[in-house]
N, C-alpha and C positions, 0 to 999 in steps of 0.2 A: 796654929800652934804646932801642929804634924811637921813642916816646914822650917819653922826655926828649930826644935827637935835635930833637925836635920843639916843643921847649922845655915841656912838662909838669909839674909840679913835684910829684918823689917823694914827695916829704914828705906829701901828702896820697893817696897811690895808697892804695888798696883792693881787693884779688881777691876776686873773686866766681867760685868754681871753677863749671863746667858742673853742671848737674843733669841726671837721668835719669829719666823718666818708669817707675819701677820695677815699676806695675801692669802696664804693656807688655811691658818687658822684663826677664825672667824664664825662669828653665829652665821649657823645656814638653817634656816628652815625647813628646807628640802629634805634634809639629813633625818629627822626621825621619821619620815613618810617613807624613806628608802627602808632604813631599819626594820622597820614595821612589816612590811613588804618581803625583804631579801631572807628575813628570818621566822617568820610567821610569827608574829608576836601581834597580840590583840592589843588594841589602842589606847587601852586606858591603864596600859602595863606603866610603871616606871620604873625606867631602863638606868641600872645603876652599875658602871664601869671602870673597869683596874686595868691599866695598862702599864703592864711587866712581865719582866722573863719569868720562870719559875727558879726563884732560887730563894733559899731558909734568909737573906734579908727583908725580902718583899713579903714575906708571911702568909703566905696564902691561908695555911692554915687559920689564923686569927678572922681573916678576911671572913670565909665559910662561916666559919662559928659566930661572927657576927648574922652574914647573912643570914644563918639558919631562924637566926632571932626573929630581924627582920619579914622575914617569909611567913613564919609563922602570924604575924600579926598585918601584914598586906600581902597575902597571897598571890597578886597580878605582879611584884614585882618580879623582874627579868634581870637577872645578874651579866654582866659582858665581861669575862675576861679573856684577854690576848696580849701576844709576845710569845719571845723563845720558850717553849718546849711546854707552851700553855693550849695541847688538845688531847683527842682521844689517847695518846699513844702512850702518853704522860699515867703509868698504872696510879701511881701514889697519889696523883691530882685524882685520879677517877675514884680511888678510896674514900679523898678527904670530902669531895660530893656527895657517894653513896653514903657515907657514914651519916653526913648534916643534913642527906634525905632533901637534895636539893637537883637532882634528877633534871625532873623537867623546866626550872627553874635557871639555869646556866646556861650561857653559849660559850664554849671555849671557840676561838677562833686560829688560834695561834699565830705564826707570824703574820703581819699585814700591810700592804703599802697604801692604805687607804686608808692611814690614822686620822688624819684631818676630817673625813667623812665621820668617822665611826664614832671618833670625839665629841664631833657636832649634835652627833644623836641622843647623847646621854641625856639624861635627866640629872644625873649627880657622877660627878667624876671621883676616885678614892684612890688613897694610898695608901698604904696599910704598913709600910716599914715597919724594921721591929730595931736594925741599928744602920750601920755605913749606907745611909744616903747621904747624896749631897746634896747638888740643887736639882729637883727632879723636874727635869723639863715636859715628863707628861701632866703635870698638875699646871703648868707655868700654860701649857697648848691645849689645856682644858680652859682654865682662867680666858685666851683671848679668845675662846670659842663661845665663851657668856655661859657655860657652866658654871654651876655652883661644887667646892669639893669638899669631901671630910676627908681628912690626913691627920696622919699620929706624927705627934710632934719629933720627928728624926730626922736629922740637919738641916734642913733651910723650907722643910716643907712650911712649920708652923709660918714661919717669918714670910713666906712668898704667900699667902693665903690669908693670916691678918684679922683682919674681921670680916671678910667677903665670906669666909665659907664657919667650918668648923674644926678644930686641932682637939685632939684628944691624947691619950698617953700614948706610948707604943701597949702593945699586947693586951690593950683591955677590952676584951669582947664587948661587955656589956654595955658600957660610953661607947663607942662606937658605930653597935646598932643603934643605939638613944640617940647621938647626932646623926645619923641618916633619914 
């Protein structure tokens, strides 16, 4: 719609869905004994991960506030997030943690060239949009890594995810934690 907006002419559109580098990402087993390991995280945690930048569409904010739900009622879980400007240096991220009392609970990692491992280790992969996604290729390389993901329904996440995982609104804490 943005496109013809922009005078484009449908008539000739073509989609070309995302692809996925599949020899990358794949279920590996290996991957949460690494995790477990690399990060000191006890074994019967589940490791539940956002991979994005820090920016007001990716919601972190919302994310936490679920989390904090979350935690409260499975205290082993182990939250993973990483991407641009997602670590210690990040004050406002360090706020919306201390605030949701989720401390020891968080690995920020920030950037990483090892997404395809990291991925692999999840327990549950999430998206937390709140508007402007498109097709978000960390859900799409969680999906062929045999992750399960909860995503709030903002641009193609619901539709890439289906009935494999769970879709919820954007900004709704409560649904959120509840499909996690």
């Amino acid at each position: 719609k943005a496109h013809i907006r922009k005078g484009f002419c449908p008539e000739i559109f073509q989609v070309i869905p995302n692809g996925f580098e599949l020899d990358r990402f794949r279920p590996d087993d290996s991957a949460r004994e690494w995790f477990l390991q690399e990060f000191e995280v006890a074994g019967d945690a589940v490791i539940v991960g956002l991979v994005a930048r820090y920016d007001p569409m990716k919601d972190h904010k919302m994310f936490l506030a679920a989390m904090s739900k979350v935690h409260s009622e499975h205290p082993m879980s182990v939250f993973v997030l990483c991407g641009k400007n997602v670590d210690e240096n990040n004050s406002d991220l360090m706020h919306l943690i201390e605030y949701y009392g989720l401390n020891s609970s968080v690995r920020l990692l920030g950037l990483r060239q090892d997404i395809s491992r990291l991925t692999a280790a999840f327990d549950i992969a999430c998206s937390s949009s709140s508007f402007g996604e498109g097709f978000s290729n960390a859900i799409g390389e969680a999906m062929a890594s045999g992750v399960p993901c909860v995503v709030t329904d903002v641009g193609d996440s619901g539709w890439i995810v289906g009935s494999t995982g769970r879709v919820v609104p954007a900004g709704d804490v409560d649904t959120f934690a509840l499909a996690l």
